[in-house]
Steps between C-alpha positions, in 0.01 A plus 500: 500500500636357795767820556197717452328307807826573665577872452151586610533280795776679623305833389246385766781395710646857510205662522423329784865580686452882449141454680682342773862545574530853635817718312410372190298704246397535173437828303299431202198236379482121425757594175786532775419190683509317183791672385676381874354147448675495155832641678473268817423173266837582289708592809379133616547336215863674338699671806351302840662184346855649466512662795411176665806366351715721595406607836498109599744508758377744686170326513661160611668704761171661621308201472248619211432839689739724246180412224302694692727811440571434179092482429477834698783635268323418196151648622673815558706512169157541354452794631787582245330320180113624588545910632106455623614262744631571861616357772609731813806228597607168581305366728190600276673324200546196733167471581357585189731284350400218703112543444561508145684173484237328684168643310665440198612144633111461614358617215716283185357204748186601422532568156 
């Protein structure tokens, strides 16, 4: 039940960074930004971790600032997974990526 509470969070939380972040759309209904909660929540939870791991050193050397990129990275790889999604380039993937981590931060502390 709890994952449930989760995946729509993050549905909220995504709706919520197309509103706002400008380059980033979405072409279709509420199915789509459940189907890119669903995608975000297992890029989080199976590939993010990894690719922490092995893009460590580079992170160390950069102080933390390389997670930024590699959060950008995997906002735009959705546009890969989810064709309904799109985001014009980097610096809209940065951004977005950015608000997305921190609604979806603010709203698991409120569920």
């Amino acid at each position: 039940m709890k994952t449930i509470f989760r995946v729509l969070g993050v549905g909220v939380a995504v709706a919520l960074t197309v509103n706002v972040v400008p380059g980033v759309s979405v072409s279709g209904g509420w199915q789509t930004l459940l189907i890119l909660a669903v995608v975000w929540s297992a890029i989080v939870a199976v590939i993010r971790p990894v690719l922490r791991i092995l893009t460590l050193p580079i992170t160390i050397i950069t102080l933390g600032l390389f997670s930024f990129v590699l959060n950008a990275l995997l906002f735009w790889a959705m546009t890969l997974l989810v064709p309904a999604f799109h985001v014009s380039g980097f610096l809209a993937a940065l951004l977005g990526a950015l608000v997305l981590s921190v609604l979806t931060w603010l709203i698991e502390q409120i569920i």
